[in-house]
C-alpha positions in Angstrom: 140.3 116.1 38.8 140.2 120.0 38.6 137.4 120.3 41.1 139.6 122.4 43.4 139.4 119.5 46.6 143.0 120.5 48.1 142.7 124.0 48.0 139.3 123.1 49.8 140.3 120.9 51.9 143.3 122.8 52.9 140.6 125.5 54.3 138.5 122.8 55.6 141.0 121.8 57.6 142.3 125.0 58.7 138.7 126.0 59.9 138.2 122.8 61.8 141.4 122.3 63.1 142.6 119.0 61.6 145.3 117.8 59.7 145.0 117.9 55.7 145.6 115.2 53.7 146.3 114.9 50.3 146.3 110.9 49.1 147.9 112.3 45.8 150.7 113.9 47.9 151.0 111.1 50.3 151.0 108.9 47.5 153.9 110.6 45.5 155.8 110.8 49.3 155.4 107.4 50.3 156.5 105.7 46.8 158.6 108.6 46.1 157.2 108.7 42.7 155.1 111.4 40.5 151.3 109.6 39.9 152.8 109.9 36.2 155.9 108.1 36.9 153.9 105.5 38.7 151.4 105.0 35.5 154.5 105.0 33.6 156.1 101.9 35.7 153.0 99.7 36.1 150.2 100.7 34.5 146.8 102.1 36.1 146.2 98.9 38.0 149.6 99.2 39.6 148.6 102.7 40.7 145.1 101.8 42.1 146.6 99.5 44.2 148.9 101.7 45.9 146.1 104.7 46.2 143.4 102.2 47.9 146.5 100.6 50.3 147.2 104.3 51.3 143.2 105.8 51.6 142.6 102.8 53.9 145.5 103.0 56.1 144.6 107.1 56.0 140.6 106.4 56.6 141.5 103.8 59.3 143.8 106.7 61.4 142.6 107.3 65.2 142.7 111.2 64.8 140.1 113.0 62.6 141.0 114.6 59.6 140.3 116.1 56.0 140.9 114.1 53.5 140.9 115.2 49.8 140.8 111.9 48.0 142.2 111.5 44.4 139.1 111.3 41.2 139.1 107.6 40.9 139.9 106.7 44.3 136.2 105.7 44.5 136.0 103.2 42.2 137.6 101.2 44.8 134.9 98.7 46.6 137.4 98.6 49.9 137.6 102.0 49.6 134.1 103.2 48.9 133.0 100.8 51.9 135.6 102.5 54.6 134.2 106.0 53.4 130.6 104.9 54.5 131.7 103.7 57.6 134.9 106.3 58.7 133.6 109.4 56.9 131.5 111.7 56.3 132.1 112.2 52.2 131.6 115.5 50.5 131.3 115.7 46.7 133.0 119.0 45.2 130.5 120.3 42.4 132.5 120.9 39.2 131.3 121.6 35.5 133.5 119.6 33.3 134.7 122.3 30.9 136.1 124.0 34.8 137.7 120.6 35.4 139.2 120.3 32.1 140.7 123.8 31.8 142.3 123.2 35.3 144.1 119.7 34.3 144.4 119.8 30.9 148.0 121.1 31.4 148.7 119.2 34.6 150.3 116.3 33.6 148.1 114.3 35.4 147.8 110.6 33.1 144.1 110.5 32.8 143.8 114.2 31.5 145.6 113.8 28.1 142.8 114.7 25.8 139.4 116.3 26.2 136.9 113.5 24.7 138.6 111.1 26.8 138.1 113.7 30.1 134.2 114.1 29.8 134.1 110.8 28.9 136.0 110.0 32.6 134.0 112.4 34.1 130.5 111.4 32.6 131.4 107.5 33.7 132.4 108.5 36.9 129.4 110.9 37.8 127.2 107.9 39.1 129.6 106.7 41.3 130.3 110.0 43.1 126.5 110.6 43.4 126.2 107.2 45.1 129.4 107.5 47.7 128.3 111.5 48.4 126.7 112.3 51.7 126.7 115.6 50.3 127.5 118.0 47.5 128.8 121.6 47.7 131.1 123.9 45.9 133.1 126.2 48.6 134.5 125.7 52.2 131.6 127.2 53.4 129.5 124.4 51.8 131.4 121.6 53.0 131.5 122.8 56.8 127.5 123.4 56.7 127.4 119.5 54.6 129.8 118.4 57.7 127.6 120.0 60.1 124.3 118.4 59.2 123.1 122.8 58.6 120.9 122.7 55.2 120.7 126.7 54.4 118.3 127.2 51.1 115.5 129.7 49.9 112.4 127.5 50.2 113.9 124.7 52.0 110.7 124.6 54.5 108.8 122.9 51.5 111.6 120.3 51.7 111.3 119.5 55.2 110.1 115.5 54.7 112.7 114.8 52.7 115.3 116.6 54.9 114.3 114.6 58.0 115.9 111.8 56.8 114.5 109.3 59.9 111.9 107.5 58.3 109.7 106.9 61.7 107.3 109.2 63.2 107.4 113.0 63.9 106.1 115.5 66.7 106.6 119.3 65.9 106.9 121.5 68.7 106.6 125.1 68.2 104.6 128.1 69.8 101.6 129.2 68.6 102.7 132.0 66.7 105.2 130.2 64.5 102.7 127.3 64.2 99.8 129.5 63.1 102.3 131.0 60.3 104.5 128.1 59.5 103.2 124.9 61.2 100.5 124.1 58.3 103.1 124.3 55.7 105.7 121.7 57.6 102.9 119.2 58.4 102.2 119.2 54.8 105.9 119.3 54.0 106.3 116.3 56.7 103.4 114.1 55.2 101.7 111.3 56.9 105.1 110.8 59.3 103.6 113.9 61.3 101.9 112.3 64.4 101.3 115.4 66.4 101.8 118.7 67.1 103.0 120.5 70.6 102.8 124.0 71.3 105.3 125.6 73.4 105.0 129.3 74.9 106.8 132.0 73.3 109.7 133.3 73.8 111.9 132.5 77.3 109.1 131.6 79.1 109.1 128.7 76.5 112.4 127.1 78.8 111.1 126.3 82.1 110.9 123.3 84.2 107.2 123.2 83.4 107.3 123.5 79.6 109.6 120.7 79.7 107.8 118.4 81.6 104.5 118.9 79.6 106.7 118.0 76.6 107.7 114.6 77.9 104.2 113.9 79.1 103.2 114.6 75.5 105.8 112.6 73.2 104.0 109.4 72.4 106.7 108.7 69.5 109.5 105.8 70.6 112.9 105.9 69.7 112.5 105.7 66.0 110.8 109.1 66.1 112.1 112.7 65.5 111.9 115.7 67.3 111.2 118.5 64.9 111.8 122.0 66.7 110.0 124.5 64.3 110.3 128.3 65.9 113.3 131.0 67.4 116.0 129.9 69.9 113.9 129.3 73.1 111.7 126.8 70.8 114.9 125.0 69.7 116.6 125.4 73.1 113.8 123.5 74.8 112.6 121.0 72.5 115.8 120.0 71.3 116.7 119.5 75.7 113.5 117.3 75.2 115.1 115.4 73.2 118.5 115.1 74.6 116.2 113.4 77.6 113.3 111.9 76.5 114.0 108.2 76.4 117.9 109.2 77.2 118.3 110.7 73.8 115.9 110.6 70.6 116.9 112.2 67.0 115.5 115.8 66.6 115.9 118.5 63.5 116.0 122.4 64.4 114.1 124.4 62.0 115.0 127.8 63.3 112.4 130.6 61.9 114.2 134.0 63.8 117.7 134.8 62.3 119.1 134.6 65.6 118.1 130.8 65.1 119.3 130.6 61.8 122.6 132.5 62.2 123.3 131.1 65.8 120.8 129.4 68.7 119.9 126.1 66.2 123.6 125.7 65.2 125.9 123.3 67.9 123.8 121.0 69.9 123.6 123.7 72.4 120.1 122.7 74.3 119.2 124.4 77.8 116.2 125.5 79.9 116.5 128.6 82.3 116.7 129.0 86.1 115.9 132.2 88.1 119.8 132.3 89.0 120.7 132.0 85.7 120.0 131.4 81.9 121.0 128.1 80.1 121.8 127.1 83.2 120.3 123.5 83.2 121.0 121.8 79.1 122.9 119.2 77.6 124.9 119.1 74.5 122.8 117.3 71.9 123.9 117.9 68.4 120.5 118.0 66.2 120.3 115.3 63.4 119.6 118.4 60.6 119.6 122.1 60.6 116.8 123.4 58.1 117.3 127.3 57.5 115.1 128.8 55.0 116.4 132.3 55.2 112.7 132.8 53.3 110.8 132.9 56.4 112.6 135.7 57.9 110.3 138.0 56.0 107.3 137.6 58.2 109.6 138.2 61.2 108.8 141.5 63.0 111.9 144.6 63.4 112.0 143.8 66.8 113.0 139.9 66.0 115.1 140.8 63.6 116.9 143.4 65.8 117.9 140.6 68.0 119.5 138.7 65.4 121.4 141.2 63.6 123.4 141.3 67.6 124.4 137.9 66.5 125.0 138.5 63.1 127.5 141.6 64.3 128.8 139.4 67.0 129.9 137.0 64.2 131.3 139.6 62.4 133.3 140.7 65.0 134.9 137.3 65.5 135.5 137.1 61.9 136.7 140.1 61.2 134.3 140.4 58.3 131.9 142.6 57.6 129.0 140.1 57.0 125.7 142.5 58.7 125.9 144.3 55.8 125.3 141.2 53.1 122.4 140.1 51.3 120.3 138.0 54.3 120.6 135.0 52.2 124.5 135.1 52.0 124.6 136.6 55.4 122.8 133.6 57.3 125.3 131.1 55.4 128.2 133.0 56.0 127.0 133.3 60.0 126.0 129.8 59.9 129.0 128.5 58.4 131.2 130.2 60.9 129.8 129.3 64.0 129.1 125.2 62.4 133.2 125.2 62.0 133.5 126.5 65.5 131.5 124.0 67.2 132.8 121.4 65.0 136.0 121.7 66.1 135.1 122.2 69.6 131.9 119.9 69.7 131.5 120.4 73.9 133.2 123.8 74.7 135.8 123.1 75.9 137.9 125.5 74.0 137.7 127.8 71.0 134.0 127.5 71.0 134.2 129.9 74.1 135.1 132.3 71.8 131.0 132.6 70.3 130.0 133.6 74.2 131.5 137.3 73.0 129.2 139.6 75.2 127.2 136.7 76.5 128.5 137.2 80.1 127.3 140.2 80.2 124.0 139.5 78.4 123.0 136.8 79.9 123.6 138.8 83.4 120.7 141.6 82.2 118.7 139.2 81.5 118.4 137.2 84.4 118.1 140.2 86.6 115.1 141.3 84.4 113.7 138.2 85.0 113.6 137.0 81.5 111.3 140.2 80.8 111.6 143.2 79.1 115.1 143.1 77.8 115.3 141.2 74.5 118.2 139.2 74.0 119.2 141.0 71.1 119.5 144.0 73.0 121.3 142.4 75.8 123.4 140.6 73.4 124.5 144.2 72.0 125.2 146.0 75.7 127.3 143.0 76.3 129.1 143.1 73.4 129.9 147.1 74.2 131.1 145.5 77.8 133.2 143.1 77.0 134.5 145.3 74.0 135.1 148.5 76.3 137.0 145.9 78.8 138.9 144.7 75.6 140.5 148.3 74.8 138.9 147.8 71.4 137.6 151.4 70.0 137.0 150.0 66.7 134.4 147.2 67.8 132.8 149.6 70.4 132.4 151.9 67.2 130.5 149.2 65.4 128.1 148.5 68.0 126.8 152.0 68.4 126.9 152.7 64.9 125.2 149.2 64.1 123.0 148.3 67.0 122.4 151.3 68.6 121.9 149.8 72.1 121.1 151.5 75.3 121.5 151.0 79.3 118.6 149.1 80.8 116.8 149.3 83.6 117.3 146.2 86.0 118.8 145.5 89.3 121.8 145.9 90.0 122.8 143.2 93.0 120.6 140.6 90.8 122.3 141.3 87.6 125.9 140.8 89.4 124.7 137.7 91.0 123.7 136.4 87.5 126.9 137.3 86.2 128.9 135.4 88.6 127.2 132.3 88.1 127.8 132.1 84.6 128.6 128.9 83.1 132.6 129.9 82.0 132.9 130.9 86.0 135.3 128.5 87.4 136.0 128.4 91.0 133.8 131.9 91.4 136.0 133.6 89.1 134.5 134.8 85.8 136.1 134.1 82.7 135.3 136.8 80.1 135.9 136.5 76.0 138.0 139.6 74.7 138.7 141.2 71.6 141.8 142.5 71.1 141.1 143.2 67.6 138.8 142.6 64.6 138.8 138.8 64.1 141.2 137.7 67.2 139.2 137.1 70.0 141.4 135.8 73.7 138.8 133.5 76.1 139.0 132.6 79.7 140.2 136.0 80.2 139.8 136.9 84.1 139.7 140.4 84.7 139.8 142.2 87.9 136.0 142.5 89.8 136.3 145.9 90.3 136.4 146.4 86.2 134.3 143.5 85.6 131.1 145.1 87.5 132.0 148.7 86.5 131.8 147.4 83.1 128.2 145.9 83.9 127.1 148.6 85.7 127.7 150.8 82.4 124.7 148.5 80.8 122.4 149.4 83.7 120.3 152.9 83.3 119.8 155.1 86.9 
């Protein structure tokens, strides 16, 4: 009681598109009686009864939703087992002297006096901890919980206990990361670390070839985990290794870059690159845990971090928040959290989740005709994001870029950039379907546009 779980869950639900549901509201709807009234007519017991009828019909219902579950609807064995097999159950964090300021003049029948509350809430404690897959105290918490993304200062040295598969390990990283990093998560990962495989940096990291040396090399079986330690071409590949090896194994991103930890680990996204195209060959395989110690980022050189401040603006765009200019800690949850309750919602783009390819088009374009070399997807992420902006009629998010990323036209090829454009993935039938923003925080996708203003847009990105 008091923890705040339907102004929450309203949010929750808003964010992830699903219905909200209150079991206190739909209690007091379907009996058309208060919760008081109903203590009043039969007693607690008579109450229980009616709440665990009504949170297993609601748990049992064919179309996901949030649920925000009454304080003792938990003590309910039927109920309590249909959470651990229908739901994925989020404790709200709550001190008790919060909780009792915030019912004590409810009405509600169980918050009549105060020694009686924390004596409720300290017998009921227990019983939460055992029913919670996870605990958190805003929205933002309970989408990253929802999404499996565990964002915490130091949570590298936490890494065995966060990959939660209790069978072997193989880390894949390159062998930058794993000069810097890769001692500390073997020693994080214990005796479950089997091996070690090094990737190449960067984009030359997804190829057909790195791939295929990384299938040669996994000796684990299915009960093993892939744990992808490194930037967004580390994750990219290793977690498509996964997606494939043995037609699927469990693997954890552990993104090191913050464009890893504010966007390329985040969604299942996995992909290798072509010479037509980037991503062009992946599968949607959503990792088992996101581990984001925003800690690391303090090794990572300007230019790395200049790439990921393009998706950190990007983000912040689409929210219509200001979020480049937070603390990095808050900044890479706030980022993080965004994108998780996008893909949540849209799990295998095939909607609003086009929304986070804002600029992409356009990016991915430069870099393909640059061959994967010499334009840094950070950079190309901010031309493209000036495009598709300039195309949008949107002044204020053009003014943002400049001011904020500072990006300038590169020198690639022109024909071999358009020919990477049109085969982007959001083409259909030959026809490119652009994201627009119309204005802060309302993006439009599967715009098409004209050709003409489509490749005088790209040709604006391109230097003489």
């Amino acid at each position: 009681m008091g923890a705040g779980k339907t102004t929450l869950g309203t949010e929750t639900a808003k964010r992830l598109g699903r219905p909200f549901v209150d079991l206190d509201e739909e209690i007091e709807r379907r009996t058309g009686s208060t919760i008081a009234g109903l203590f009043e007519t039969g007693g607690e017991g008579h109450f229980r009864s009616v709440e665990e009828r009504l949170a297993l019909e609601t748990l049992g219902g064919a179309e996901p939703a949030v649920i925000a579950l009454g304080g003792g609807a938990v003590l309910s064995d039927a109920t309590r087992a249909a959470l651990a097999k229908r739901a994925f159950t989020v404790v709200v964090e709550v001190e008790p002297e919060v909780a009792w300021q915030r019912s004590r003049a409810s009405g509600r029948p169980l918050a009549q006096d105060e020694e009686g509350f924390r004596i409720l809430f300290a017998e009921r404690q227990p019983v939460y901890d055992a029913v919670g897959d996870a605990n958190a105290d805003d929205v933002d918490g309970i989408v990253l919980a929802a999404g499996g993304i565990h964002v915490q200062l130091g949570a590298l040295e936490l890494l065995g206990a966060l990959v939660r598969n209790g069978g072997p390990v193989e880390l894949v990283a390159d062998a930058q990361v794993a000069g810097i990093y890769g001692e500390q998560a073997q020693l994080a990962l214990g005796t479950r670390d089997v091996a070690v495989h090094e990737v190449p940096a960067g984009e030359a990291a997804k190829t057909t070839a790195s791939l295929d040396r990384l299938w040669r090399a996994f000796t684990a079986g299915r009960d093993g985990t892939i744990v992808a330690l490194g930037g967004g071409c580390t994750t990219d590949v290793a977690g498509f290794a996964a997606a494939t090896y043995m037609r699927g194994v469990p693997w954890v991103a552990v993104p090191t870059t913050l464009v890893g930890q504010v966007d390329a680990a985040i969604g299942g996204k996995t992909a290798i690159d072509l010479p037509e195209a980037k991503n062009l060959v992946g599968a949607f395989h959503w990792p088992a845990r996101v581990v984001a110690d925003p800690a690391v980022l303090e090794t990572l050189p300007e230019a790395e971090r200049k790439n990921g401040l393009a998706e950190v603006v990007k983000t912040g765009l689409l929210l219509g928040e200001s979020v480049w200019e937070l603390p990095q800690h808050e900044l890479v949850r706030r980022c993080a959290a965004f994108k998780t309750a996008v893909c949540l919602r849209d799990p295998h783009d095939r909607g609003p989740r086009a929304q986070l390819n804002l600029g992409h088009t356009f990016a991915h374009a430069l870099e393909a005709a640059a061959a994967y070399e010499g334009v840094p997807h950070g950079e190309a992420v901010a031309l493209g994001l000036l495009a598709a902006l300039r195309l949008s009629g949107n002044e204020e998010g053009v003014e943002i870029v400049e001011h904020t990323l500072r990006p300038r036209p590169v020198r690639v090829d022109r024909q071999r950039a358009w020919a990477a454009l049109a085969r982007d993935k959001k083409a259909i039938r030959d026809t490119t379907r652009l994201v627009l923003l119309e204005r802060l925080g309302a993006a439009r996708w599967g715009v098409e546009l004209p050709e003409a203003e489509v490749r005088a847009a790209l040709d604006e990105l391109i230097a003489e």
